[in-house]
N, C-alpha and C positions, 0 to 999 in steps of 0.2 A: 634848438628844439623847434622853434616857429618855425624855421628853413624848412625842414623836414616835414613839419605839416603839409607848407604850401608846395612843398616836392611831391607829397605823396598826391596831392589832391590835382595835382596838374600832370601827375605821371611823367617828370622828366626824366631824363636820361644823359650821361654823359656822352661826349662826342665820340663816333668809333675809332678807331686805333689808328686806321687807317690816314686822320687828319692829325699831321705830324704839326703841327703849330704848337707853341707853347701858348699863346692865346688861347687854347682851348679848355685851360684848365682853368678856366675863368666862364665857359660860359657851356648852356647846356639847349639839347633838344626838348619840343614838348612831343609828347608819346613816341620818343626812341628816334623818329625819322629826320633826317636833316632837310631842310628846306631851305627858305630865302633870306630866313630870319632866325639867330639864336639868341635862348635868352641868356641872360647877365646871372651868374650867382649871388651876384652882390648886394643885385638893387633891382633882381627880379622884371628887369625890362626889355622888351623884345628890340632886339640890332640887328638891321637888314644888313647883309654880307655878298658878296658874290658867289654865285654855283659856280665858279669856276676856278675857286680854291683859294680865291686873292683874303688874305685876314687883315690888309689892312685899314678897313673902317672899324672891324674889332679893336684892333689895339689901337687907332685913336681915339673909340671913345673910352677905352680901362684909363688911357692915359687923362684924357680930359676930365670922366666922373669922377674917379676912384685914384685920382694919380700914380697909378702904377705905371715903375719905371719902363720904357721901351728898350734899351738897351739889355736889361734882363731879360725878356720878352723872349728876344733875339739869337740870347745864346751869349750874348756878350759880356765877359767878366771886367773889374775895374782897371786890372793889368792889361788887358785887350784894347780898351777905350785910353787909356792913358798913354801906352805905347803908338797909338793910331793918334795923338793929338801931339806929340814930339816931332 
């Protein structure tokens, strides 16, 4: 319910469709537009990114703040990672 407060009140927006990252569903735009920086759903804090599509300072900081796995990030299942470590 606070989430949504502080959504409403900073006008965010999710990432458009267009940014195929799974990373995205983790962070969002303030007022609809993508820039240099998106913010965290989590913990509400602005993460500079590359305009040139690169997400991986995204998912090293979900990994670092919030520990969320990379490996799922990715696309990658436990049969995936464990046949790739045989």
């Amino acid at each position: 319910m606070a989430e949504q407060v502080v959504a409403d009140k900073l006008k965010l927006s999710d990432a458009p469709k267009k940014l195929k990252s799974k990373v995205w569903q983790y962070f969002v735009f303030r007022d609809g537009s993508p820039t240099d920086k998106a913010k965290c759903k989590l913990c509400f804090t602005d993460v500079a990114y590359a305009k040139s599509g690169s997400t991986t300072n995204l998912m090293q900081y979900v990994k670092r703040k919030h520990n969320v796995d990379l490996a799922r990030l990715r696309g990658r299942t436990n049969a995936t990672t464990q046949v790739a470590e045989k």
